[in-house]
C-alpha positions in Angstrom: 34.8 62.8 -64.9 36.5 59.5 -66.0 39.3 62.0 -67.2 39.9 63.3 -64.1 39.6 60.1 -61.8 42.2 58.0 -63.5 44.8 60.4 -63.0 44.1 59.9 -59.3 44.0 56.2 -59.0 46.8 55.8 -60.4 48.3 58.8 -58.1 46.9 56.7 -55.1 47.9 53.4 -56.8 52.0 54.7 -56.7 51.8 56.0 -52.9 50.1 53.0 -51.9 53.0 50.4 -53.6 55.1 49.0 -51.2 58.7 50.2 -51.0 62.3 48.4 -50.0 63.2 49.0 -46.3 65.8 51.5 -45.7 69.3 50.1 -45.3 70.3 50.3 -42.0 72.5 53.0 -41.2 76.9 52.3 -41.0 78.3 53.2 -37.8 80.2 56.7 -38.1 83.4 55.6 -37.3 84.7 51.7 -36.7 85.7 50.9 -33.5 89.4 50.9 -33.2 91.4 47.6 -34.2 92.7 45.6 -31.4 94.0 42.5 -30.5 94.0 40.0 -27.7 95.9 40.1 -24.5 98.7 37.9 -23.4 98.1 35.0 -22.0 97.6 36.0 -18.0 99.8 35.1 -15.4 97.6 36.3 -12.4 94.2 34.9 -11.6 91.1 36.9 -12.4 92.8 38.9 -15.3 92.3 38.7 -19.0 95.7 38.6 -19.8 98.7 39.8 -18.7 101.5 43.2 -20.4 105.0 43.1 -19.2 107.1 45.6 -20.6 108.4 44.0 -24.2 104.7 44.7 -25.1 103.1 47.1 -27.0 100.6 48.6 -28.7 96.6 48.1 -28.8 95.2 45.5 -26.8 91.1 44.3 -26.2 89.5 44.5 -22.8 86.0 43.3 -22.0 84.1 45.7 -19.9 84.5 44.7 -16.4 87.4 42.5 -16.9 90.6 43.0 -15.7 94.6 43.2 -17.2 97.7 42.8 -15.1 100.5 44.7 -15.9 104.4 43.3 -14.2 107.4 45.5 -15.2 110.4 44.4 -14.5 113.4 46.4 -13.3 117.2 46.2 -14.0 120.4 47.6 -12.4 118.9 51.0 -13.6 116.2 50.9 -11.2 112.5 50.0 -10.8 109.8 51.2 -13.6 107.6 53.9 -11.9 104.0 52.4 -11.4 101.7 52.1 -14.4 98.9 55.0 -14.7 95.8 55.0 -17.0 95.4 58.3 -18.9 91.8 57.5 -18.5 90.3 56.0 -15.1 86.9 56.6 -15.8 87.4 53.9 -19.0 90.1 51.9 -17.3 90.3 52.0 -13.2 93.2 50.9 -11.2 92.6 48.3 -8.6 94.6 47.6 -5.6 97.9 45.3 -5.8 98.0 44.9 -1.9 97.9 41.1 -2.2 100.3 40.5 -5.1 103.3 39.8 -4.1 105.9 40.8 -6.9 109.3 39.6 -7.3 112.0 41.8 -6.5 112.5 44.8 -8.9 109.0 43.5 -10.6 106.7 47.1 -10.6 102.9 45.5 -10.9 99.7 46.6 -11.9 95.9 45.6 -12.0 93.1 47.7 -14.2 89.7 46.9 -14.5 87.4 48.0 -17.6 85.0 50.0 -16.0 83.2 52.1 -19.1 83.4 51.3 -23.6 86.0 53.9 -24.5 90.2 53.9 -25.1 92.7 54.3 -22.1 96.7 54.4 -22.5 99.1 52.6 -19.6 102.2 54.1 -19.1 105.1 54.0 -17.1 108.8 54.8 -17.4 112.4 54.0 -16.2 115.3 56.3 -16.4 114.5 57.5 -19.8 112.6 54.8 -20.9 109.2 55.1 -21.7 106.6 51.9 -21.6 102.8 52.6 -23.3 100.1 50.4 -24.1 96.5 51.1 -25.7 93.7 49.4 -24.0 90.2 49.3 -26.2 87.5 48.3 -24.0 84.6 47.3 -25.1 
């Protein structure tokens, strides 16, 4: 009988040892790199993009980024879209007042995801990449 029991202590002894906690698990995929905006020019924005800027910028969620594009003898740059307005929502420019031959442009963070501004000018073509997050 003593034959037989020992076996299963000691069974019952290694399920009963305490084990390391699991690791926790890596995210499966990094969020994308970013960087800060411009310092802003308009009040209640994060920052501010003009059109000598470019590529990937952060956004907080719920903050805002002015965009001001400014023209030449060329013409005016068209007005800035979001490829995503669900991630990163225009708002209303009604009280800026932009210079002459300035095209402007608010969005707000409104949901964690990526968004591209665009705009063009004759055959010019300005993009950014907003991360919000």
């Amino acid at each position: 009988m003593r034959r037989t029991l020992l076996p299963l202590l000691l069974l019952l002894a290694a399920c009963a040892a305490p084990t390391a906690p699991a690791a926790p698990a890596a995210p499966a995929t990094p969020p994308p790199a970013c960087r800060a905006l411009p310092e802003p020019v308009v009040p209640q924005t994060a920052g501010t993009l003009g059109e000598q800027d470019g590529g990937r910028y952060c956004l907080a969620l719920g903050a805002q980024v002015g965009v001001f594009l400014t023209g030449d003898a060329a013409g005016r740059w068209s007005a800035p879209v979001s490829s995503d307005r669900a991630v990163l929502a225009p708002v209303g420019t009604a009280r800026l007042t932009a210079p002459l031959g300035v095209t402007p442009g608010v969005f707000r963070a409104a949901r964690r995801g990526t968004a591209e501004l665009a705009s063009t000018l004759g055959g010019r073509h300005w993009q950014v990449t907003m991360v919000t997050n």
